[in-house]
C-alpha positions as CSV (number, residue, x, y, z in Angstrom):
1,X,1.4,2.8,-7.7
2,X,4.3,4.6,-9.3
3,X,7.4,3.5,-6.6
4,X,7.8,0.2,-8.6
5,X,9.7,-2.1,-6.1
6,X,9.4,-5.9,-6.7
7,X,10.3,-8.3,-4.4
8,X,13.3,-10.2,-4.5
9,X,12.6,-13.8,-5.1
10,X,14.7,-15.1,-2.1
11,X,12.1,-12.8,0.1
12,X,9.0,-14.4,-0.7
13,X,7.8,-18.2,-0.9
14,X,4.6,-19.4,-2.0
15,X,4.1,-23.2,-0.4
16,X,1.5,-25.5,-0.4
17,X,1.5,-26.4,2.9
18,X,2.9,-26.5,6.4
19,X,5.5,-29.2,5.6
20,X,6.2,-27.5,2.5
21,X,7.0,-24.2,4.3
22,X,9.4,-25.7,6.8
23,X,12.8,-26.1,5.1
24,X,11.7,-22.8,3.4
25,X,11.7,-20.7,6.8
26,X,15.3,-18.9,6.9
27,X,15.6,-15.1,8.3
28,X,13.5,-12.3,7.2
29,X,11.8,-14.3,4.6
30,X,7.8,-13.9,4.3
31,X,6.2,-16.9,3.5
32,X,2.7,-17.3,2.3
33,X,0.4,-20.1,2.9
34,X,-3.2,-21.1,1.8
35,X,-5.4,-21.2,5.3
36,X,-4.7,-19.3,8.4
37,X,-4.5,-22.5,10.3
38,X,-1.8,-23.2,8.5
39,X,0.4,-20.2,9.9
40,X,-0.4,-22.1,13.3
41,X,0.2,-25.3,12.5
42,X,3.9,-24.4,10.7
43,X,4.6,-22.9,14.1
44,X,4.0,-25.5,15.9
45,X,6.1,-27.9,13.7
46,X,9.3,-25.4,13.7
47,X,10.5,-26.5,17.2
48,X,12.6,-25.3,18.8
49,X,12.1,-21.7,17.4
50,X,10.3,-19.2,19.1
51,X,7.0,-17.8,17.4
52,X,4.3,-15.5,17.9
53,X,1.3,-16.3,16.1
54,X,-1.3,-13.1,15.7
55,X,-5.1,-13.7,15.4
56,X,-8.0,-11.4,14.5
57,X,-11.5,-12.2,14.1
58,X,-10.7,-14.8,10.9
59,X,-8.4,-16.7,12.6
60,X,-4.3,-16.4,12.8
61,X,-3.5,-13.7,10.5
62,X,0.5,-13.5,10.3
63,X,3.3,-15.3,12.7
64,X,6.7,-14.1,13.4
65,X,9.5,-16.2,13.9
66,X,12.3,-14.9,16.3
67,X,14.9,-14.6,13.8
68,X,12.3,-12.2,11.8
69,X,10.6,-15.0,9.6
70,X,6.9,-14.1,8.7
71,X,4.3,-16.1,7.8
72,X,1.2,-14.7,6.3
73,X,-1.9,-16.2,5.4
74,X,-3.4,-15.6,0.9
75,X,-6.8,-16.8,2.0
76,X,-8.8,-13.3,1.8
77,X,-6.9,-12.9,-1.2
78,X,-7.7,-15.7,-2.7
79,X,-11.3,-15.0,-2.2
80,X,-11.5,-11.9,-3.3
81,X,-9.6,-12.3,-6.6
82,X,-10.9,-16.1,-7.4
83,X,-7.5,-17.5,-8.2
84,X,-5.4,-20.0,-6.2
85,X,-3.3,-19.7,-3.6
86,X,0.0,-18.4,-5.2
87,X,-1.3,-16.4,-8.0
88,X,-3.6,-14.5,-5.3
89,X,-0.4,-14.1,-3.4
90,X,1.5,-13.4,-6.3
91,X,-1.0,-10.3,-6.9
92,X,-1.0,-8.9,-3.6
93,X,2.8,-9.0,-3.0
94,X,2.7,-7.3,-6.6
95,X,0.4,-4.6,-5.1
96,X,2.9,-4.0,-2.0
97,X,5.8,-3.5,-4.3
98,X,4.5,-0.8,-6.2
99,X,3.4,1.0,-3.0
100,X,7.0,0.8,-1.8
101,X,5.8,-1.5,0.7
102,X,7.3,-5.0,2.3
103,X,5.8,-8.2,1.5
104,X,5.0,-8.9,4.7
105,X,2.4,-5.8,5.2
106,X,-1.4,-6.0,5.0
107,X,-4.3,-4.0,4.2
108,X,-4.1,-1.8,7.4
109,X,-0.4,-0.7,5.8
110,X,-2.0,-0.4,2.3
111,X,-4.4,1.7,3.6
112,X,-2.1,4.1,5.5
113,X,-0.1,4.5,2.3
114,X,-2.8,5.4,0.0
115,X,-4.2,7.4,2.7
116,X,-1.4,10.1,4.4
117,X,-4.5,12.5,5.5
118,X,-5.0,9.6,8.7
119,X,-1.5,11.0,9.9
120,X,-3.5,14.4,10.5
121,X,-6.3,12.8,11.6
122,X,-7.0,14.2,15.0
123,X,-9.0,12.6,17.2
124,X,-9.5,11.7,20.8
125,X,-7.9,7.5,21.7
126,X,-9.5,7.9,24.9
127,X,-12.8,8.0,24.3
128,X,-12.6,5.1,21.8
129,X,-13.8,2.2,24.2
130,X,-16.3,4.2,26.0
131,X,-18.5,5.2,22.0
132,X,-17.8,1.2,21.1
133,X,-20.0,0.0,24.1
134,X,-22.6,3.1,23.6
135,X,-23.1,3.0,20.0
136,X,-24.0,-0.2,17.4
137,X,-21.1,-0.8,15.0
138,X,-23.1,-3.3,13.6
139,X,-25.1,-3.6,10.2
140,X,-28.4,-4.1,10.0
141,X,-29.1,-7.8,8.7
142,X,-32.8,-9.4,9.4
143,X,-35.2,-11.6,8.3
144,X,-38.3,-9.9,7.7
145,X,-40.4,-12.7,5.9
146,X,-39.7,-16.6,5.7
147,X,-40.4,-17.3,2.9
148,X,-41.2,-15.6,-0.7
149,X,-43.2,-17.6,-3.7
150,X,-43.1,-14.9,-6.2
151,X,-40.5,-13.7,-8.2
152,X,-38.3,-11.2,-6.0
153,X,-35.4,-8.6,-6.6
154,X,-32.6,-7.4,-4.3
155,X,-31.8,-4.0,-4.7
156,X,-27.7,-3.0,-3.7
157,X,-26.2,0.1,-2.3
158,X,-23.3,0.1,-4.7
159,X,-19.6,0.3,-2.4
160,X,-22.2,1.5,0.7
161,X,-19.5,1.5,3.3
162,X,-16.5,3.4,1.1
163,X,-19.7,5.6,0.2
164,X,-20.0,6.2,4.0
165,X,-16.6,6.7,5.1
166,X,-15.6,9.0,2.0
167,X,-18.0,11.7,3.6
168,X,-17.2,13.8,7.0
169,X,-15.7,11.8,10.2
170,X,-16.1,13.0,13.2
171,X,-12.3,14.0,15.0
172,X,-11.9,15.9,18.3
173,X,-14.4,16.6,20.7
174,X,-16.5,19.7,20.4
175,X,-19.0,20.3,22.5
176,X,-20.9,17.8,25.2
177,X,-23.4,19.3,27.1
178,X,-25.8,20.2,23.6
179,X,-29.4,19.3,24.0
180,X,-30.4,20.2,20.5
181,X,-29.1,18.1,17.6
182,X,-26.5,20.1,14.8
183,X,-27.2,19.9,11.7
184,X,-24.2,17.4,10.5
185,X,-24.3,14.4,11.6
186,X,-21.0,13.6,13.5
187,X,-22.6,13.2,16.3
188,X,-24.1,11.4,19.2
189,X,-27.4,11.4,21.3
190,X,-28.8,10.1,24.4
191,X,-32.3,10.0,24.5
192,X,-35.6,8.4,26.3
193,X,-37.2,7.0,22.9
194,X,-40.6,5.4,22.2
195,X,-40.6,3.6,19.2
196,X,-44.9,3.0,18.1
197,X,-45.7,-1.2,16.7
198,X,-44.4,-1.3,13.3
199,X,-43.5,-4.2,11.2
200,X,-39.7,-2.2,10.0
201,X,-38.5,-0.4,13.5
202,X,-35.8,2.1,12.5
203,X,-33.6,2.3,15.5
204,X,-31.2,-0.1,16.8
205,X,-30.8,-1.0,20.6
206,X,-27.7,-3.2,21.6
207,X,-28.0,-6.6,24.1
208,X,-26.7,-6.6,27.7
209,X,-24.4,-9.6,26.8
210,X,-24.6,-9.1,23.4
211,X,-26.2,-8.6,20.0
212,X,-28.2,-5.6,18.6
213,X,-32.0,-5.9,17.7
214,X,-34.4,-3.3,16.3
215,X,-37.5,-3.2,18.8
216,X,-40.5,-1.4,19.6
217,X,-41.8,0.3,22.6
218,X,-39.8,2.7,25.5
219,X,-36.0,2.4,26.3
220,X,-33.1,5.3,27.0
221,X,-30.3,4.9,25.0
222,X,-27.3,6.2,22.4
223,X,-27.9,6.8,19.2
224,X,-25.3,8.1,16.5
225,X,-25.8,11.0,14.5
226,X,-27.2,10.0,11.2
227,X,-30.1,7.9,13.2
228,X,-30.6,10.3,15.8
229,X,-31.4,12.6,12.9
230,X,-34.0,10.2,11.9
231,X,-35.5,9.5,15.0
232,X,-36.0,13.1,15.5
233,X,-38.3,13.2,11.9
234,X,-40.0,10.3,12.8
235,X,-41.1,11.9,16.0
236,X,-39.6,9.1,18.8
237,X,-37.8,11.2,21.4
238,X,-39.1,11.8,24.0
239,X,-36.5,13.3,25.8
240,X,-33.3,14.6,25.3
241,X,-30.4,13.8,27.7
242,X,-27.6,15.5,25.8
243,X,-26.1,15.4,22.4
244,X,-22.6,15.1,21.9
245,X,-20.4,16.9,18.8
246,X,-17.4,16.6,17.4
247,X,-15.1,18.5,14.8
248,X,-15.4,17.0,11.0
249,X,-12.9,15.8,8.7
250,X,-12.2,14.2,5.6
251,X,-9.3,11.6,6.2
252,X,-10.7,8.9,3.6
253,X,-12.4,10.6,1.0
254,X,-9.3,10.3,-1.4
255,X,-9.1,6.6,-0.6
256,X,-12.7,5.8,-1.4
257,X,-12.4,8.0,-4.7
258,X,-9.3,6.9,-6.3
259,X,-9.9,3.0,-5.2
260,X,-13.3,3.5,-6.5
261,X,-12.3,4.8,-9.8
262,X,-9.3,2.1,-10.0
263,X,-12.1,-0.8,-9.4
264,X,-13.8,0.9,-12.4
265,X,-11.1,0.7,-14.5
266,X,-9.4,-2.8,-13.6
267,X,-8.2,-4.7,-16.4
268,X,-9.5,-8.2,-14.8
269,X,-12.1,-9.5,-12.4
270,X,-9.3,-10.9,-10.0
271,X,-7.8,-6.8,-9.5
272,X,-11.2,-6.1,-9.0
273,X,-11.8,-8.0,-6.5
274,X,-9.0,-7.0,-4.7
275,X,-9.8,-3.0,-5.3
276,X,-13.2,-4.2,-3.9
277,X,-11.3,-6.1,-0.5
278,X,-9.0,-3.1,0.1
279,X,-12.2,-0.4,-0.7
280,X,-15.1,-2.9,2.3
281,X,-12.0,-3.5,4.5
282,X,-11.0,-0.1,5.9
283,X,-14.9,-0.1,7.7
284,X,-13.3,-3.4,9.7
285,X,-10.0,-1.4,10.3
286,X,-12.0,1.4,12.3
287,X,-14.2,-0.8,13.8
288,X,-12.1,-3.7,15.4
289,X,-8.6,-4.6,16.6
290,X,-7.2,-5.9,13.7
291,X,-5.1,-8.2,15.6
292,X,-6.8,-9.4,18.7
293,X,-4.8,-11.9,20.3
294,X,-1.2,-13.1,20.3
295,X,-0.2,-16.6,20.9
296,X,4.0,-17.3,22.3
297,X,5.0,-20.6,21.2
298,X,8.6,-21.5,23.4
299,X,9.1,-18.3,24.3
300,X,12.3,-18.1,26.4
301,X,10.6,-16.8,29.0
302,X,7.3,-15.6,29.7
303,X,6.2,-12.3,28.1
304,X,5.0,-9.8,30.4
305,X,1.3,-9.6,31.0
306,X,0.6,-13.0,28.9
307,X,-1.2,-16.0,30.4
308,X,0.1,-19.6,30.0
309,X,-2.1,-21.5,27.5
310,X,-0.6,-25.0,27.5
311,X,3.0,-26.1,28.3
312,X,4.9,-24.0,26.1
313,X,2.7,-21.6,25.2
314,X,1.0,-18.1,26.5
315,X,-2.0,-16.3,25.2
316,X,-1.6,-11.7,25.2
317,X,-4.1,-9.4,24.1
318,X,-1.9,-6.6,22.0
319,X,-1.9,-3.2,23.8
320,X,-1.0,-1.7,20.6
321,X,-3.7,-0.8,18.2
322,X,-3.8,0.2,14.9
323,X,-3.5,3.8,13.7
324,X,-6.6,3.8,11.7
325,X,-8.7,2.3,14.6
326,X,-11.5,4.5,15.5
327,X,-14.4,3.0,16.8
328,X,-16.2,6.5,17.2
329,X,-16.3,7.0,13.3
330,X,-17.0,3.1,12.7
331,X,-20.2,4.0,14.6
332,X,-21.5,7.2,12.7
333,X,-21.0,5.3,9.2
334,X,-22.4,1.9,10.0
335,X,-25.4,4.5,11.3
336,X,-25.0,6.1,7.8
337,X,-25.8,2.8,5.9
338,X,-28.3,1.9,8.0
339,X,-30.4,4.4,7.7
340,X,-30.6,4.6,4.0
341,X,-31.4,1.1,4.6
342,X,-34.1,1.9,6.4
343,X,-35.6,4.9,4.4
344,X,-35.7,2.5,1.3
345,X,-37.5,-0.8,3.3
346,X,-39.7,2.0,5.0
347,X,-40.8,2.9,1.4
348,X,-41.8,-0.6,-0.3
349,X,-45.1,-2.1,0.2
350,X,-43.3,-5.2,1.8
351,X,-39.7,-5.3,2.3
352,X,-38.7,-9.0,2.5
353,X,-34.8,-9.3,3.6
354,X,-32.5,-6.6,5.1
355,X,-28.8,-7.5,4.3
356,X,-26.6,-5.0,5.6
357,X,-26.0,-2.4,1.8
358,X,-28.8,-4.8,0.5
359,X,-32.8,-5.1,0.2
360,X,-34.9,-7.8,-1.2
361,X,-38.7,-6.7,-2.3
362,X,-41.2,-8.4,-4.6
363,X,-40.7,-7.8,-8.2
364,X,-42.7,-4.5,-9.1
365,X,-42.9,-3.2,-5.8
366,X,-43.7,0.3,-6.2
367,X,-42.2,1.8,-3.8
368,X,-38.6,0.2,-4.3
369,X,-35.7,2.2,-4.8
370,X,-35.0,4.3,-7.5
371,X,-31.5,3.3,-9.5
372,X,-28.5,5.3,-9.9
373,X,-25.1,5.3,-11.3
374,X,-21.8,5.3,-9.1
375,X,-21.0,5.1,-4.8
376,X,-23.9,5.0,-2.8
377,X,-26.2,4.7,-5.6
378,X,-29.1,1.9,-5.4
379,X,-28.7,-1.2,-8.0
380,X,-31.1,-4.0,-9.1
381,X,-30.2,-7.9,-9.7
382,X,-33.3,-10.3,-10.6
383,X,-35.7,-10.9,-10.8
384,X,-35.6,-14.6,-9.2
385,X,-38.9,-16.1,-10.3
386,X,-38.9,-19.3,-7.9
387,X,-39.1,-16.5,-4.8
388,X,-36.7,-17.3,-1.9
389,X,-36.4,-19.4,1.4
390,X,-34.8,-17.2,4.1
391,X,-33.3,-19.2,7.0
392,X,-31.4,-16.4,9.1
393,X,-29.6,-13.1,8.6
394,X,-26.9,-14.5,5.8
395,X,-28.4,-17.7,4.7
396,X,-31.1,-17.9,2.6
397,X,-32.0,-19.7,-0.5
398,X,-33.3,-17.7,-4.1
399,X,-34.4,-19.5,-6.9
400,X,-34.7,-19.3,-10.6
401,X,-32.8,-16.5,-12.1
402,X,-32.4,-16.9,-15.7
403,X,-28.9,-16.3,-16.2
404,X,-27.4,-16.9,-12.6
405,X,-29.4,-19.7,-11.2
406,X,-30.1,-20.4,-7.8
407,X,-28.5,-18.3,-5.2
408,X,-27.1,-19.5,-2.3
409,X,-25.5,-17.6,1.0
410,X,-24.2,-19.8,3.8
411,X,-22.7,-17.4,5.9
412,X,-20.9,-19.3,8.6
413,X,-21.7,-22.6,7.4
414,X,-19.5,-24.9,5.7
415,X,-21.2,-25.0,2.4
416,X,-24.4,-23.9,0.2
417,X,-25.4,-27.5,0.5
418,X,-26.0,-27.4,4.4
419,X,-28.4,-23.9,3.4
420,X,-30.0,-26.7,1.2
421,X,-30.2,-29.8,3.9
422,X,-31.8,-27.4,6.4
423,X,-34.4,-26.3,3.7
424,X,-35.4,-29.7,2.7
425,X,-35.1,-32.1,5.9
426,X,-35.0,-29.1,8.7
427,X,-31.7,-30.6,9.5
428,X,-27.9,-31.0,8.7
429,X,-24.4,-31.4,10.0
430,X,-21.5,-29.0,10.1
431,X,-18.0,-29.4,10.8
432,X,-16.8,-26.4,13.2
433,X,-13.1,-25.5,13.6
434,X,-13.6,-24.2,17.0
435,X,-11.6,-21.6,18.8
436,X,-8.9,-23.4,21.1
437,X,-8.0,-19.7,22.6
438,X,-11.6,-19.3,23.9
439,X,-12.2,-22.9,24.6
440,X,-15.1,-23.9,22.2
441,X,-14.0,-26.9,20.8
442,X,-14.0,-28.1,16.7
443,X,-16.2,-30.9,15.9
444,X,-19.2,-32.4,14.0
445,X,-22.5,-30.1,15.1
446,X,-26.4,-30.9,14.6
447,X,-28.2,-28.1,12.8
448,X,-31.7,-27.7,13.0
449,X,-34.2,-25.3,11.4
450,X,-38.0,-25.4,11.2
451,X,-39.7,-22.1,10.6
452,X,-42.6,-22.4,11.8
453,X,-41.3,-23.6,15.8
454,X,-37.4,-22.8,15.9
455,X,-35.8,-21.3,13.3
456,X,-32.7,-19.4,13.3
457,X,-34.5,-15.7,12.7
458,X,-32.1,-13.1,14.3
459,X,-33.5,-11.0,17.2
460,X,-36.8,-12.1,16.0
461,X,-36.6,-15.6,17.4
462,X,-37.1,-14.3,21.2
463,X,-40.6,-13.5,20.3
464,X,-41.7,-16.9,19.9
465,X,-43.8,-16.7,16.1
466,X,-41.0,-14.6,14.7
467,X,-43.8,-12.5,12.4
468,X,-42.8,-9.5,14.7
469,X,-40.1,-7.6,16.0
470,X,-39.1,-7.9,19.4
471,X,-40.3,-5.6,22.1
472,X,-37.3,-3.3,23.9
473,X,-38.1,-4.8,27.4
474,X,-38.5,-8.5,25.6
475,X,-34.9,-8.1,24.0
476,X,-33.2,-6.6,27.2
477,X,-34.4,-10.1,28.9
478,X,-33.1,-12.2,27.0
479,X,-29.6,-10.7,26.8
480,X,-29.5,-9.4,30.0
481,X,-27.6,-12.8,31.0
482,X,-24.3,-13.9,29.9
483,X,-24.3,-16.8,27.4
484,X,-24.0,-20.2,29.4
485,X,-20.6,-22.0,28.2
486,X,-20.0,-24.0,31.1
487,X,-20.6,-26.8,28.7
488,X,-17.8,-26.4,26.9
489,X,-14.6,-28.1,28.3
């Protein structure tokens, strides 16, 4: 942060709104707006100017305007940092100007510039797609008991991601014919596995059409390195196809350490949190495109390789990627997490709730993780003495802590009240945006949730009662078919 460069006012704008932002649009200016819809919405109001609106996985991320106008969206700002919308902004565009960078750039460019050792970073593009479909980039989030009457803690890998990727990353190929496992664990393994009935399976299997579950009995499969290690101490190979190696490196450790130390040392909760955005986000940049799409609105002529939306518009998947994009060592640290998630359910009498760098156990379980100071070091929060209600992976109820209350997560619901609606009535309405680009319309939905028949459990649901984990050949069947959408229209 020692290049201080701060924006000239004329460069950046800070409206309320799409309307707002309109007569504030002139060239090269970078315009910040509350929602992401909003950078959609001031696109299609600025006719007849020719856009391209960008979307990742949140929604529309940034738009460009022919003339070089940007708009960019303060929302995971905002949330990260509690403030409003222009002082959030106001703080991130702060951030960019001491690292020399423009106001328009986001966390992939932050990272880049606090991290130079990703412009050595060798590693093989090719192979990317291929290790994305073979290995689970996924955390491991499940439901392992309903519902909780007595008092409960949940236990927290401290910064468990930056912990993962500050270690070794696996780079260039090394060697793919191995049948033997190395002793690092930037690897990869393809194995016929038997997994024994167990309440806590350790190793995950991906869905045909989707998904990942963690089931017992036979299947052949990929595993990455840090889980292949552990399926080879708990005995469950039974045979090994070959293992695949790779050179290491250390392309993020300095990242993870100096961000780590600078979230340590913040001065207020709001730089905090956004030491804490830019330390969690670099997993997403490794794992996923951060710009999937790419809508044309009035483009004088149709771009090459888009597909016409609607009149006026055409829908392109970028062929560019990111530089840090690297689905390969996405795979091995996601495995890295997961497995000391596993190790420390595997060692309480009854683990209640996985949540991806999180456990929940009953107070005084005596086999619950031992605490620790610093990255990748377990923490306790609790006890809640009113127990807990847990609906699905990310939405579950605890009550009674004495200083913080009940706790709510409503992960991809509207609000903690519809957590609360399905809890008490076992049914509630949501309002849903939608995705126009994939044709699943917005609108009012009917939620419902009883435990004991339906229930919204994760993989678990396919087995019908939910108090077990799914079989291999059980989960294979019911993602071996593509979702029906026909539906939607």
């Amino acid at each position: 942060m020692s290049r201080q460069r701060r924006a000239r006012p004329q460069e950046v704008a800070y409206p309320e709104d799409p309307e707002s932002a309109l007569p504030l649009l002139h060239p090269g200016r970078v315009i910040y707006l509350p929602r992401g819809r909003d950078l959609e919405m001031t696109a299609r109001l600025d006719a007849p100017h020719s856009w391209e609106v960008w979307y990742g996985r949140g929604g529309a991320s940034y738009a460009r305007r022919s003339d070089g106008a940007t708009l960019r969206s303060s929302h995971r700002y905002q949330a990260a940092t509690g403030l409003g919308h222009r002082e959030a902004a106001e703080l991130w565009v702060a951030w960019l100007a001491g690292l020399g960078l423009s106001p328009a750039a986001g966390i992939a460019a932050v990272v880049e510039a606090l991290a130079p050792q990703l412009r050595q970073w060798k590693i093989d593009r090719r192979e990317g797609e291929v290790w994305r479909q073979r290995l689970c980039l996924a955390g491991r989030a499940e439901v392992l008991r309903l519902e909780m009457e007595g008092p409960l803690v949940v236990y927290d890998l401290a910064s468990a991601y930056p912990w993962a990727y500050g270690r070794e990353l696996p780079g260039e190929l090394e060697g793919a014919a191995r049948r033997d496992l190395p002793a690092h664990d930037c690897c990869a393994l393809h194995a016929d596995l038997e997994v024994p009935d167990t309440e806590l399976p350790p190793l995950p299997l991906a869905g045909g059409s989707g998904g990942v579950a963690w089931p017992v009995g036979r299947w052949t499969g990929w595993l990455a390195g840090p889980e292949a290690h552990l399926a080879a101490e708990l005995g469950v190979i039974q045979r090994i196809h070959r293992v695949v190696t790779w050179t290491r490196h250390n392309p993020l450790t300095y990242y993870a350490e100096y961000l780590y130390r600078l979230r340590r040392e913040a001065p207020d909760r709001a730089t905090e949190g956004l030491v804490k955005l830019l330390l969690n986000s670099c997993y997403g940049l490794l794992a996923s495109h951060s710009e999937g799409r790419v809508v044309y609105l009035r483009p004088p002529s149709p771009p090459p390789g888009a597909l016409p939306l609607r009149e006026g518009q055409w829908v392109a998947t970028p062929r560019t990627r990111p530089g840090i994009y690297h689905p390969l060592a996405a795979a091995i640290l996601t495995s890295r997490v997961r497995e000391r998630l596993y190790r420390a359910a595997a060692a309480c009498r009854e683990a209640l709730y996985l949540g991806v760098d999180g456990l929940h156990t009953r107070l005084g379980d005596p086999g619950a993780p031992a605490l620790g100071e610093g990255v990748g070091q377990w923490r306790a929060e609790g006890p809640w003495l009113g127990g807990g209600v847990y609906l699905a992976p990310g939405r579950y109820l605890l009550r009674g802590h004495s200083a913080l209350g009940d706790r709510i997560r409503h992960q991809g619901l509207d609000s903690p009240g519809t957590v609360e609606d399905l809890i008490r009535y076992g049914r509630a309405s949501v309002m849903v945006e939608g995705d126009p680009l994939a044709g699943l319309p917005g609108g009012l939905r009917e939620l419902t949730w009883e435990p004991r028949e339906g229930g919204w459990i994760g993989s678990r649901r396919i087995t019908g009662d939910r108090t077990r984990p799914p079989t291999a050949e059980e989960w294979q069947e019911a993602t071996r078919e593509v979702p029906d959408l026909s539906w939607v229209h």
